[in-house]
mmCIF file of the protein (N, C-alpha, C, O) and its ligand, coordinates in Angstrom:
data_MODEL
# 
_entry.id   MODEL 
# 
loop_
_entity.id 
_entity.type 
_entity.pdbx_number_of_molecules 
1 polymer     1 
2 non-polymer 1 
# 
_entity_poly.entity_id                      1 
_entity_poly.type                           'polypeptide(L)' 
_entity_poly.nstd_linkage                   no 
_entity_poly.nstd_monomer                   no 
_entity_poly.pdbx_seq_one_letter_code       
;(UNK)(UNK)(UNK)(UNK)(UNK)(UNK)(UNK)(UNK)(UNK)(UNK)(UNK)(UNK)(UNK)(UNK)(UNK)(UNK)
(UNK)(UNK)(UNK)(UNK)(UNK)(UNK)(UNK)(UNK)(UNK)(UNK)(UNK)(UNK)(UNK)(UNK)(UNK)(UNK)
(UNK)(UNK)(UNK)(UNK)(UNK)(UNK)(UNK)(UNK)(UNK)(UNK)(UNK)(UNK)(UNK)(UNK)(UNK)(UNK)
(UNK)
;
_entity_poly.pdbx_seq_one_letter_code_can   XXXXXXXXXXXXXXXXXXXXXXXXXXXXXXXXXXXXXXXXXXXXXXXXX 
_entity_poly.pdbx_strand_id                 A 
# 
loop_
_entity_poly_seq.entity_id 
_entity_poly_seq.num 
_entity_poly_seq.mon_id 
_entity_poly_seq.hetero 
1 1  UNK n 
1 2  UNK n 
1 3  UNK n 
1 4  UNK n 
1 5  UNK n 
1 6  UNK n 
1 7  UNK n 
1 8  UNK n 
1 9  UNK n 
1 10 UNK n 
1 11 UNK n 
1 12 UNK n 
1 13 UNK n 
1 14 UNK n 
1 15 UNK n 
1 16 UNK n 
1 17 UNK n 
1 18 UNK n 
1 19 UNK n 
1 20 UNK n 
1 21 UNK n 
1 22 UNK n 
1 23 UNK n 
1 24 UNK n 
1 25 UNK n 
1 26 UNK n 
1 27 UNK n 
1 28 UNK n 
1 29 UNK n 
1 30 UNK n 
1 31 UNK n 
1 32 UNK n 
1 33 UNK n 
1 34 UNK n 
1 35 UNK n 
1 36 UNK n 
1 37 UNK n 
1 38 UNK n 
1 39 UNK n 
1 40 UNK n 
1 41 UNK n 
1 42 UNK n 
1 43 UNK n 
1 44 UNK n 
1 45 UNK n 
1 46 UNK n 
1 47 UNK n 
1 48 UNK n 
1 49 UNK n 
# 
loop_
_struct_asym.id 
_struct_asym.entity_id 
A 1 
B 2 
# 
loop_
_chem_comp.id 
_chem_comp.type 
_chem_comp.mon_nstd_flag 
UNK 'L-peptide linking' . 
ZN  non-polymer         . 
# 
_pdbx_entity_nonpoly.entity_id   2 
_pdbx_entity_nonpoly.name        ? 
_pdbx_entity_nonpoly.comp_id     ZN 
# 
_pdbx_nonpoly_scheme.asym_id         B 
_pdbx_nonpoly_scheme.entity_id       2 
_pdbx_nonpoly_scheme.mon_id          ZN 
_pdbx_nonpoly_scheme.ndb_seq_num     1 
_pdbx_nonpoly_scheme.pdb_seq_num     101 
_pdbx_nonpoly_scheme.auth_seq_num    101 
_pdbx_nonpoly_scheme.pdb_mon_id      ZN 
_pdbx_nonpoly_scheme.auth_mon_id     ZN 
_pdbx_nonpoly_scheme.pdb_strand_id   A 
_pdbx_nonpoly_scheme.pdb_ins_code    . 
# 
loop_
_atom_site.group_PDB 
_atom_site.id 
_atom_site.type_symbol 
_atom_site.label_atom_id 
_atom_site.label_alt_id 
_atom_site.label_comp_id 
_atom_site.label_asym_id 
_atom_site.label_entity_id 
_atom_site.label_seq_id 
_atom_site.pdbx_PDB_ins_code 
_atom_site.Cartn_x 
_atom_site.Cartn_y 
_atom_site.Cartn_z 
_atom_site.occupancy 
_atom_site.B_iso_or_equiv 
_atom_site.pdbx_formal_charge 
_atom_site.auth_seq_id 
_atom_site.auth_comp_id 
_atom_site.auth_asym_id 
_atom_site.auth_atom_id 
_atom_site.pdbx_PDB_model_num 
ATOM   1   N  N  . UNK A 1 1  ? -1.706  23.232 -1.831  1.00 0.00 ? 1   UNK A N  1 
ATOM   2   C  CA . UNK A 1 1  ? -2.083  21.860 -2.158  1.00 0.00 ? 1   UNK A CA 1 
ATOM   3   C  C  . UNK A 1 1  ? -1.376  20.895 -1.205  1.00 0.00 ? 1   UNK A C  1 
ATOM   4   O  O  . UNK A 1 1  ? -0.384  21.312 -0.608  1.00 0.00 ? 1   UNK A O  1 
ATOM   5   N  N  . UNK A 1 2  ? -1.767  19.734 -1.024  1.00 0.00 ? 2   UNK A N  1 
ATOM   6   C  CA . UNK A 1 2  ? -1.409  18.665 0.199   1.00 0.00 ? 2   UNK A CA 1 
ATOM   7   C  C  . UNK A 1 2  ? -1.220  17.517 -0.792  1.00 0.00 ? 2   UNK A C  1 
ATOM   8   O  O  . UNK A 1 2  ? -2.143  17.010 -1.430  1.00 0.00 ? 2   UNK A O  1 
ATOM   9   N  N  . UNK A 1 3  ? -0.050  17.189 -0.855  1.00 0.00 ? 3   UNK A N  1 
ATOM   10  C  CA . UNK A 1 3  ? -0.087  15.233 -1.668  1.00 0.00 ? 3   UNK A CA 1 
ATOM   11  C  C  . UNK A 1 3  ? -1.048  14.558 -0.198  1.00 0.00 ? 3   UNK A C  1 
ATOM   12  O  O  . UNK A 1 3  ? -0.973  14.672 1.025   1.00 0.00 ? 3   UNK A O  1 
ATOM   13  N  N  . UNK A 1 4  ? -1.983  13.789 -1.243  1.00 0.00 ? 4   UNK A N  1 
ATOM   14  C  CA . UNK A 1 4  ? -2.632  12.794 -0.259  1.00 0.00 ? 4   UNK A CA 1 
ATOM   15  C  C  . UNK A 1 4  ? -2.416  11.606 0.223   1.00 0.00 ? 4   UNK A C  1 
ATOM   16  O  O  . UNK A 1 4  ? -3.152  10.827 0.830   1.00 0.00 ? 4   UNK A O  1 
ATOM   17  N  N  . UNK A 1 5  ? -1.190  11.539 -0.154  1.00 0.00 ? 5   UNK A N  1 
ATOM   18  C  CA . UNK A 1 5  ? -0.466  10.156 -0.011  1.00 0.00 ? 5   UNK A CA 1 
ATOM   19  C  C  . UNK A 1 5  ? 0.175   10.279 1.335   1.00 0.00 ? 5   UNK A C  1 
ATOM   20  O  O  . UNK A 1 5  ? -0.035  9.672  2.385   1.00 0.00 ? 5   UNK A O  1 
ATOM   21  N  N  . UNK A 1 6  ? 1.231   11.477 0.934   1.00 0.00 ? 6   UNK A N  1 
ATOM   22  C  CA . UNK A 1 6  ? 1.942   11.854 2.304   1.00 0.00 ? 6   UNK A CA 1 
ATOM   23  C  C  . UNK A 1 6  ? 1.872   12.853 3.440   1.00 0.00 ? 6   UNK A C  1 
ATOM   24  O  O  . UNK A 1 6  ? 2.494   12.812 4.502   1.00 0.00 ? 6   UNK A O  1 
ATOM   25  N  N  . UNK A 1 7  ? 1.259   13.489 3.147   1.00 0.00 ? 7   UNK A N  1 
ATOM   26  C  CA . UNK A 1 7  ? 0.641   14.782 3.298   1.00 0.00 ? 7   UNK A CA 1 
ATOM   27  C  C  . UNK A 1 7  ? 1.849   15.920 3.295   1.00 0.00 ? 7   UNK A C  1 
ATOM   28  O  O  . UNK A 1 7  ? 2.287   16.336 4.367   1.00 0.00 ? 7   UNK A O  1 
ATOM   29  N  N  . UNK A 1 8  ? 2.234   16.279 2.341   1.00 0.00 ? 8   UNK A N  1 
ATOM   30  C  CA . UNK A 1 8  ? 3.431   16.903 1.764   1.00 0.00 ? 8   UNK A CA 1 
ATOM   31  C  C  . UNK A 1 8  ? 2.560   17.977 0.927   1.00 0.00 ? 8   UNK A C  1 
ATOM   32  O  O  . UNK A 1 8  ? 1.676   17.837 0.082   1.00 0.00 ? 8   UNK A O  1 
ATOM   33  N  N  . UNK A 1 9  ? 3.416   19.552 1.742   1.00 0.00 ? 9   UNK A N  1 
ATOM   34  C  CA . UNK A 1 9  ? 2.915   20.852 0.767   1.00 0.00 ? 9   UNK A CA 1 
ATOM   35  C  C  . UNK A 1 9  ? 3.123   20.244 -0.514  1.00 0.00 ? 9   UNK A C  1 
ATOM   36  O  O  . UNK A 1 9  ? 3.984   19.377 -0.663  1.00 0.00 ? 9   UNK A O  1 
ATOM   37  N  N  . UNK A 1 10 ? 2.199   20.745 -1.691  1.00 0.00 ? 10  UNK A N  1 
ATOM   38  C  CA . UNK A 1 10 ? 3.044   20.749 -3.107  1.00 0.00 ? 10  UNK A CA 1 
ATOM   39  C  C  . UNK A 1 10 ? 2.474   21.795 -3.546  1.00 0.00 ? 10  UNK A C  1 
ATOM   40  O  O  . UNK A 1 10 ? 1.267   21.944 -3.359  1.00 0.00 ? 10  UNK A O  1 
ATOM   41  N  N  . UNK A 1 11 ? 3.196   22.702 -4.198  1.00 0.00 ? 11  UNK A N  1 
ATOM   42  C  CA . UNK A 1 11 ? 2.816   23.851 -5.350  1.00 0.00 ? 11  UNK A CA 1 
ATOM   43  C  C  . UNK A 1 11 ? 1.780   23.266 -6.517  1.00 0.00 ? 11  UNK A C  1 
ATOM   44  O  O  . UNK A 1 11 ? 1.798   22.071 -6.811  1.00 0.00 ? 11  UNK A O  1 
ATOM   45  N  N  . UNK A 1 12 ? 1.127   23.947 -6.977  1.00 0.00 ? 12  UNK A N  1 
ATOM   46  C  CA . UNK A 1 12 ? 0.512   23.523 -8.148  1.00 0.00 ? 12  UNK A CA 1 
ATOM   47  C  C  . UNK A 1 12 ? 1.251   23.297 -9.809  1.00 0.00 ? 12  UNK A C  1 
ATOM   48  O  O  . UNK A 1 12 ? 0.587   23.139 -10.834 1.00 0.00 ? 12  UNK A O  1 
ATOM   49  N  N  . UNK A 1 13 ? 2.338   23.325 -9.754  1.00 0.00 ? 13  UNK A N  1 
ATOM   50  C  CA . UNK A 1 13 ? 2.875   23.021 -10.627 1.00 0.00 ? 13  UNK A CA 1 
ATOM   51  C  C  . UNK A 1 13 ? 3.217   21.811 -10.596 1.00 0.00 ? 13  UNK A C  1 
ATOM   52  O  O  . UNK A 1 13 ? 3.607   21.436 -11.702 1.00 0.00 ? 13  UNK A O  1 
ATOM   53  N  N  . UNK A 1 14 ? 3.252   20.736 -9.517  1.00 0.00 ? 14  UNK A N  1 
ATOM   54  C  CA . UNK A 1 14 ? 3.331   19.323 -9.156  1.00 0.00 ? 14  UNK A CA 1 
ATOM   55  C  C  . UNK A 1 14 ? 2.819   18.744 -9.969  1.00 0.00 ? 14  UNK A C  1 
ATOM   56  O  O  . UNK A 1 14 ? 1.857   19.307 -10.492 1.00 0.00 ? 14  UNK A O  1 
ATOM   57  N  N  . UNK A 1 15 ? 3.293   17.032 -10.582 1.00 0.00 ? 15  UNK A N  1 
ATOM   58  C  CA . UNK A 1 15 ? 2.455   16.589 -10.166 1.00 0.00 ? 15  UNK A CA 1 
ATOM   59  C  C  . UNK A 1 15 ? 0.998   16.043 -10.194 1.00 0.00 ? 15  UNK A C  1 
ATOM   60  O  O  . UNK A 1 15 ? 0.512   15.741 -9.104  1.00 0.00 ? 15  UNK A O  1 
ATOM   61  N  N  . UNK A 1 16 ? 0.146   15.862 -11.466 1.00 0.00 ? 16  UNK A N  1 
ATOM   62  C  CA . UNK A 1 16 ? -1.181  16.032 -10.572 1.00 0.00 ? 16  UNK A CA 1 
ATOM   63  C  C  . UNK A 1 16 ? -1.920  14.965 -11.944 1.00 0.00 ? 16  UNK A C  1 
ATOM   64  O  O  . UNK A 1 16 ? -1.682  14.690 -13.120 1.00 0.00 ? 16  UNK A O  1 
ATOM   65  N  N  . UNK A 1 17 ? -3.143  14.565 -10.641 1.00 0.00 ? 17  UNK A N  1 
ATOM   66  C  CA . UNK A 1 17 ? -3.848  13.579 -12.029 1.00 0.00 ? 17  UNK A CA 1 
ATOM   67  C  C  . UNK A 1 17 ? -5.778  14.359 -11.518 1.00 0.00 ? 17  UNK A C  1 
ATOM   68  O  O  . UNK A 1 17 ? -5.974  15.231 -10.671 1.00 0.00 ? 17  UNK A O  1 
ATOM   69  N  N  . UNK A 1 18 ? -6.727  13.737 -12.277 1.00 0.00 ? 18  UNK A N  1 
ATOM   70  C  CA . UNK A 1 18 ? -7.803  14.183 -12.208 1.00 0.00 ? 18  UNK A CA 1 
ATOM   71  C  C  . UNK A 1 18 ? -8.324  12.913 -11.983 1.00 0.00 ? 18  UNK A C  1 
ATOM   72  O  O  . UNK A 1 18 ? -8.030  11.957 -12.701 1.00 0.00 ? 18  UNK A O  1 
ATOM   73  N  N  . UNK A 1 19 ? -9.327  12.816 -10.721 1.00 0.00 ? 19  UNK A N  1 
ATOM   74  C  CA . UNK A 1 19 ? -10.166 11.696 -10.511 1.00 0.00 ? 19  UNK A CA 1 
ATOM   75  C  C  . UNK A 1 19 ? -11.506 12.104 -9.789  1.00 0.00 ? 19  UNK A C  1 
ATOM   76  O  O  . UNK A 1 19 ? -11.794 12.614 -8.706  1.00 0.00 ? 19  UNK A O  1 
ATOM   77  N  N  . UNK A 1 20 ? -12.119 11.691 -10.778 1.00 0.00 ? 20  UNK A N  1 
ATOM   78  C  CA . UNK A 1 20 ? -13.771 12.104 -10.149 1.00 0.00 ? 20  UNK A CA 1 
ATOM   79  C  C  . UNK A 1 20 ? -13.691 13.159 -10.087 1.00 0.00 ? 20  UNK A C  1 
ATOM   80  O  O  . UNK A 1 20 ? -13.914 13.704 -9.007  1.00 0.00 ? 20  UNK A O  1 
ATOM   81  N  N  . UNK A 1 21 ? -13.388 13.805 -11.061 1.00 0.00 ? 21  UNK A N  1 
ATOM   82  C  CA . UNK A 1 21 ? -13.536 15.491 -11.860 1.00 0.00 ? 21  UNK A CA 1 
ATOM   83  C  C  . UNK A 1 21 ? -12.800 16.276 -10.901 1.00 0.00 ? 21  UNK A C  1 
ATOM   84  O  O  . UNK A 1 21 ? -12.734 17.494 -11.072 1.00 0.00 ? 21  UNK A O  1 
ATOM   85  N  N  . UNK A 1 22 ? -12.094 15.590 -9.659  1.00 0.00 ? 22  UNK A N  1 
ATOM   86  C  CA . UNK A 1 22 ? -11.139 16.350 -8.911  1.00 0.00 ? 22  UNK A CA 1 
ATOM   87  C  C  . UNK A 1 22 ? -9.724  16.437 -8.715  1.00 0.00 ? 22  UNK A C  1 
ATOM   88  O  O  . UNK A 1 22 ? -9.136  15.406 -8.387  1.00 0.00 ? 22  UNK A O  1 
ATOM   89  N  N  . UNK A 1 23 ? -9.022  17.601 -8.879  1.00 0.00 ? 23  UNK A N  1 
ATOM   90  C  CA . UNK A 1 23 ? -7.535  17.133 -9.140  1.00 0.00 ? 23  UNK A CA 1 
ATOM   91  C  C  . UNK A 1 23 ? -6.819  17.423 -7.637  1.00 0.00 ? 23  UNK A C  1 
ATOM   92  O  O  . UNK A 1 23 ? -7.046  18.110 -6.642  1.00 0.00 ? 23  UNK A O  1 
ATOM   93  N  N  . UNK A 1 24 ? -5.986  16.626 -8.029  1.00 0.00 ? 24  UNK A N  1 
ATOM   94  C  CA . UNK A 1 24 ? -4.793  15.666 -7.058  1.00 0.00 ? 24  UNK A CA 1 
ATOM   95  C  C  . UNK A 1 24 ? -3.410  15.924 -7.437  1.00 0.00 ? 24  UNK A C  1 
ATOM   96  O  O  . UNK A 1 24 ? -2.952  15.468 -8.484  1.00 0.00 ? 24  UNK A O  1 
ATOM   97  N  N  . UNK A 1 25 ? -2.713  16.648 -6.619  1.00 0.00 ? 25  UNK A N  1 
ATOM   98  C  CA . UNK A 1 25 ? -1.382  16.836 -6.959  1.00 0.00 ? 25  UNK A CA 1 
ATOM   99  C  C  . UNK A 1 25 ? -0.316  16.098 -6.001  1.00 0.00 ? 25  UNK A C  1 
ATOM   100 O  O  . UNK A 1 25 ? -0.596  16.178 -4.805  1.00 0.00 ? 25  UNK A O  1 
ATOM   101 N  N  . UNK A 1 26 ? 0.616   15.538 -6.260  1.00 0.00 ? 26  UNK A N  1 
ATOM   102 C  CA . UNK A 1 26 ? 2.053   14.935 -5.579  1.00 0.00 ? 26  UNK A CA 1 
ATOM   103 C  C  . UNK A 1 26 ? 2.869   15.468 -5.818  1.00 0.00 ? 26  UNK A C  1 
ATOM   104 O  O  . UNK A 1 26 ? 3.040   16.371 -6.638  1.00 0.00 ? 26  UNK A O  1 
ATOM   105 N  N  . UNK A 1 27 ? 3.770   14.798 -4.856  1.00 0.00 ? 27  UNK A N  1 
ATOM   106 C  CA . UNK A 1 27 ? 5.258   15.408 -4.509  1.00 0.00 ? 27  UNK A CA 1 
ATOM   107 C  C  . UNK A 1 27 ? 5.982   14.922 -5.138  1.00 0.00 ? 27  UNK A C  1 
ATOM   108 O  O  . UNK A 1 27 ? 7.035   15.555 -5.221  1.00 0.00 ? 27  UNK A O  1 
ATOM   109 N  N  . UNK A 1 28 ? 5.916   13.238 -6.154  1.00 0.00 ? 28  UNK A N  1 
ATOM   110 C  CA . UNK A 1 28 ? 6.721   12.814 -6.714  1.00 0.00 ? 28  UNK A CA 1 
ATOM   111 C  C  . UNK A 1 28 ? 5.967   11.300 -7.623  1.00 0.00 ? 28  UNK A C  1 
ATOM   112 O  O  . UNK A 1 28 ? 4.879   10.807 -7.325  1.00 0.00 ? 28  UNK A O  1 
ATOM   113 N  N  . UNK A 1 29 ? 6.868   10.817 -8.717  1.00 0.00 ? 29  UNK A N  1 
ATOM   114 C  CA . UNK A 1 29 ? 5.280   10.110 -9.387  1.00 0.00 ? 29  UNK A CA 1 
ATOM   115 C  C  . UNK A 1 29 ? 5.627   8.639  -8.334  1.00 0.00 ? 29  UNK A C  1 
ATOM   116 O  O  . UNK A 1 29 ? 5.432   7.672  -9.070  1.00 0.00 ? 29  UNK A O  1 
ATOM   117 N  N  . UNK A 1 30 ? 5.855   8.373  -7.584  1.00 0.00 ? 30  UNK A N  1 
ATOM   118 C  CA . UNK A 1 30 ? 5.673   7.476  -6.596  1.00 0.00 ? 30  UNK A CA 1 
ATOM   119 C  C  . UNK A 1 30 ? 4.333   7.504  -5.643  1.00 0.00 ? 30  UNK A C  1 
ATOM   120 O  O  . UNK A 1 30 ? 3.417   6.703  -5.453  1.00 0.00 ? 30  UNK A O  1 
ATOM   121 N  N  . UNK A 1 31 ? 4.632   8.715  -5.171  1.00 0.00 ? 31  UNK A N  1 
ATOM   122 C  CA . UNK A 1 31 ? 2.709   9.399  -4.384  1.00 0.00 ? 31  UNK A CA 1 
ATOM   123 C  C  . UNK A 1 31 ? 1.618   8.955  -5.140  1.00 0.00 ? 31  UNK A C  1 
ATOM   124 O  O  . UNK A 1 31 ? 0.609   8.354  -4.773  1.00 0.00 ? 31  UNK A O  1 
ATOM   125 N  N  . UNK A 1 32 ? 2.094   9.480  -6.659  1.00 0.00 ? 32  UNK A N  1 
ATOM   126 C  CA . UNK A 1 32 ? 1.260   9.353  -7.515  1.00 0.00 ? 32  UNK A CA 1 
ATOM   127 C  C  . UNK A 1 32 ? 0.559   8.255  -8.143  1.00 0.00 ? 32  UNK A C  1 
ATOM   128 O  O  . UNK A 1 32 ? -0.653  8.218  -8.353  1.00 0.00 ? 32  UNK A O  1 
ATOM   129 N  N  . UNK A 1 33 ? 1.741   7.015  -8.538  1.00 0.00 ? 33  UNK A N  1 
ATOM   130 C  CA . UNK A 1 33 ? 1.805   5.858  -9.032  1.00 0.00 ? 33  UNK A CA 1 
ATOM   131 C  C  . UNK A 1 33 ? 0.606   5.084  -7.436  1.00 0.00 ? 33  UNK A C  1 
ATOM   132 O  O  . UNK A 1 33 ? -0.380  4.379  -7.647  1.00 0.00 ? 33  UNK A O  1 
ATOM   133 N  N  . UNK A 1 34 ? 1.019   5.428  -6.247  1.00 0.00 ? 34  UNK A N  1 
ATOM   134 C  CA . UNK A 1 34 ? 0.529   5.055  -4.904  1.00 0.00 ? 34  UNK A CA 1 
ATOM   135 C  C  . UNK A 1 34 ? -1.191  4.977  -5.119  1.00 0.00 ? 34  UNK A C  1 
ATOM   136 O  O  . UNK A 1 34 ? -1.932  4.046  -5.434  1.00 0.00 ? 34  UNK A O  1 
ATOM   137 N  N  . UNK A 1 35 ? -1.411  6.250  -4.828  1.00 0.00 ? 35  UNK A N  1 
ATOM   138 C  CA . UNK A 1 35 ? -2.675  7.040  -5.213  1.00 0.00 ? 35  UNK A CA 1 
ATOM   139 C  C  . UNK A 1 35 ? -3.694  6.267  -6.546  1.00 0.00 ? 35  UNK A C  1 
ATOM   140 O  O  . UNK A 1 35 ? -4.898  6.013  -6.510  1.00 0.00 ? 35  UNK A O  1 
ATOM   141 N  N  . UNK A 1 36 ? -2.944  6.087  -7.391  1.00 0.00 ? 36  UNK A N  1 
ATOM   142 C  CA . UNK A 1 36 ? -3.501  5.118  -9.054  1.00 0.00 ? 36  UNK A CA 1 
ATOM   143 C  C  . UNK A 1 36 ? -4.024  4.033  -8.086  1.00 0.00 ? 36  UNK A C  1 
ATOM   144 O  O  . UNK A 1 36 ? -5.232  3.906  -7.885  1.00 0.00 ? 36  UNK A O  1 
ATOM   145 N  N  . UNK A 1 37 ? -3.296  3.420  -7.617  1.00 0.00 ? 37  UNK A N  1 
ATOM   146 C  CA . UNK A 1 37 ? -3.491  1.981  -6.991  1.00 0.00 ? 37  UNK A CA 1 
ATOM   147 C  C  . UNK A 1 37 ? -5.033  1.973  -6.431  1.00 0.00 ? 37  UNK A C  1 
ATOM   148 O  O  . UNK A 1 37 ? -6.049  1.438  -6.877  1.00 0.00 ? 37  UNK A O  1 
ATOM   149 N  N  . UNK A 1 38 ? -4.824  2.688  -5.413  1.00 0.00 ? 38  UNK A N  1 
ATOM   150 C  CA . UNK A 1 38 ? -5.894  2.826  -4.528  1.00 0.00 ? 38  UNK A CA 1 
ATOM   151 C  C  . UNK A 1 38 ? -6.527  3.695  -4.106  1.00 0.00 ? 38  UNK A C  1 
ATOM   152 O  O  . UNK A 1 38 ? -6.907  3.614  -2.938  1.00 0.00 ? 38  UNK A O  1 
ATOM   153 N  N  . UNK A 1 39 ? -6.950  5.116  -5.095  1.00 0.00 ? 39  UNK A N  1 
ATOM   154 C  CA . UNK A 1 39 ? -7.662  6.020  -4.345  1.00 0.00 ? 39  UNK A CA 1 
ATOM   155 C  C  . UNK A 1 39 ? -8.048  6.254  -3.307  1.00 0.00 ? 39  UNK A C  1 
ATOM   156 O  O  . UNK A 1 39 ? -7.509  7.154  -2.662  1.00 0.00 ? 39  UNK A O  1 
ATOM   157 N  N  . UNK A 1 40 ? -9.223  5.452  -2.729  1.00 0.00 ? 40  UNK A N  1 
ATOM   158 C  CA . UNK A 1 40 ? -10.297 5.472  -1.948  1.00 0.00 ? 40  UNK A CA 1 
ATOM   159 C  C  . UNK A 1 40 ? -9.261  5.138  -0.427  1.00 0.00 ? 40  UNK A C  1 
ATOM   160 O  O  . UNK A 1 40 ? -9.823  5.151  0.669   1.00 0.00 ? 40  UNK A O  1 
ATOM   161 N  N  . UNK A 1 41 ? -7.995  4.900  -0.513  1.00 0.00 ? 41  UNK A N  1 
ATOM   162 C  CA . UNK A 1 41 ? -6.796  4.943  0.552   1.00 0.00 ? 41  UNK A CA 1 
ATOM   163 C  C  . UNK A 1 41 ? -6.739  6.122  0.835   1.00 0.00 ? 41  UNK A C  1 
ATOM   164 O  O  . UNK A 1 41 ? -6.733  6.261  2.058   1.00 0.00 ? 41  UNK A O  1 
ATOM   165 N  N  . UNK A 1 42 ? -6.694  7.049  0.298   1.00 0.00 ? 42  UNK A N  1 
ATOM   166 C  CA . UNK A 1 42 ? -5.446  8.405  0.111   1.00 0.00 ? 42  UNK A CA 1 
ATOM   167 C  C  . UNK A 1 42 ? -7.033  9.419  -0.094  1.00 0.00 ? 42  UNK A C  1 
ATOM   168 O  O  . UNK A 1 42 ? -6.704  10.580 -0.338  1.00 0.00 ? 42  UNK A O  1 
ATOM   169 N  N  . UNK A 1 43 ? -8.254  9.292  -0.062  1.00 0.00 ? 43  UNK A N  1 
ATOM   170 C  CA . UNK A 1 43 ? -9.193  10.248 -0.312  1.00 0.00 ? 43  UNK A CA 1 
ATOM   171 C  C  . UNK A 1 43 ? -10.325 10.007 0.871   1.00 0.00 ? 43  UNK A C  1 
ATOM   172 O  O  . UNK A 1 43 ? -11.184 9.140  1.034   1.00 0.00 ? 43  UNK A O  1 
ATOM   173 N  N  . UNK A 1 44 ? -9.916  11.207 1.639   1.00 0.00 ? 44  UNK A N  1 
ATOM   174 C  CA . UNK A 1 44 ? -10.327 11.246 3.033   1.00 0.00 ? 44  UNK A CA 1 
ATOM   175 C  C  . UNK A 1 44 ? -11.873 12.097 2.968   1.00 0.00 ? 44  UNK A C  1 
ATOM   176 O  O  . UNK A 1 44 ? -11.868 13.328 2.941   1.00 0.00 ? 44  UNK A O  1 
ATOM   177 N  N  . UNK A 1 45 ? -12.940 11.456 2.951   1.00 0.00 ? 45  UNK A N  1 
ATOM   178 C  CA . UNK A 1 45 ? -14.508 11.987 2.587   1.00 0.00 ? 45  UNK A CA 1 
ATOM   179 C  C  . UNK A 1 45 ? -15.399 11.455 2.911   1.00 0.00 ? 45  UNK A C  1 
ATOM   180 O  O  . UNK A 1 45 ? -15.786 10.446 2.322   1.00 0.00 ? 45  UNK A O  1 
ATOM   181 N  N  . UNK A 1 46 ? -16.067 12.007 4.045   1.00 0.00 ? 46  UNK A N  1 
ATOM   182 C  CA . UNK A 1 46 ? -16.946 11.475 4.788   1.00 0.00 ? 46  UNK A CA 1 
ATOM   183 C  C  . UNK A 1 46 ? -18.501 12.087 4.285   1.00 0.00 ? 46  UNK A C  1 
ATOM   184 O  O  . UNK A 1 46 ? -18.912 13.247 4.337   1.00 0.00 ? 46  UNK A O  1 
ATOM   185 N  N  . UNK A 1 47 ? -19.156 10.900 3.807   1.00 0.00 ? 47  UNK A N  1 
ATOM   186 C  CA . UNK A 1 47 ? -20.686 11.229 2.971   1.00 0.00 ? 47  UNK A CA 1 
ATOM   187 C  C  . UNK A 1 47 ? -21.873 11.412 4.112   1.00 0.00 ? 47  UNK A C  1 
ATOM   188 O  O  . UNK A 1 47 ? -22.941 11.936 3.797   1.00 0.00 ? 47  UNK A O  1 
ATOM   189 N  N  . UNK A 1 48 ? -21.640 10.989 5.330   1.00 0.00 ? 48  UNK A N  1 
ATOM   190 C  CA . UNK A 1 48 ? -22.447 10.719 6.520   1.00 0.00 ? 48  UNK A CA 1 
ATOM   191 C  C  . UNK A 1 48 ? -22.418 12.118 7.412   1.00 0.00 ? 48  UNK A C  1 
ATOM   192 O  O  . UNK A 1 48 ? -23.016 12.435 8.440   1.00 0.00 ? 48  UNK A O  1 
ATOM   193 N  N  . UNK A 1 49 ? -21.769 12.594 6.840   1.00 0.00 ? 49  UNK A N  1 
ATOM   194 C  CA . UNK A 1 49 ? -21.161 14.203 8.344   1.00 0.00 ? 49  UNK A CA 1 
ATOM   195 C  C  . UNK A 1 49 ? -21.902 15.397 7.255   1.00 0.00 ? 49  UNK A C  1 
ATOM   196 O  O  . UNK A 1 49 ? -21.893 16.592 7.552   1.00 0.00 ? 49  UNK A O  1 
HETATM 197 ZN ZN . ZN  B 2 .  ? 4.131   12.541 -1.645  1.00 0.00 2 101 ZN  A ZN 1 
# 
């Protein structure tokens, strides 16, 4: 797993919230708290490719 905030390994025991039926794990609830803010920052998805 990759925090998408920082791009930091994390184990799956991290960590993790569910958005848009997809889960998201961090390295710490700061990444996390980050990530709440602004998803669409931290979620790298290109609909056009
Ligand atoms: Zn992090």
């Amino acid at each position: 797993m990759i925090d998408p905030v920082c791009n930091t390994k994390v184990d799956d025991k991290s960590t993790s919230i569910i958005h848009n039926n997809k889960k998201y794990y961090f390295c710490c609830p700061t990444c996390k708290w980050a990530f709440e803010q602004n998803p669409k920052d931290f979620i790298k998805e290109s609909p056009n490719q």
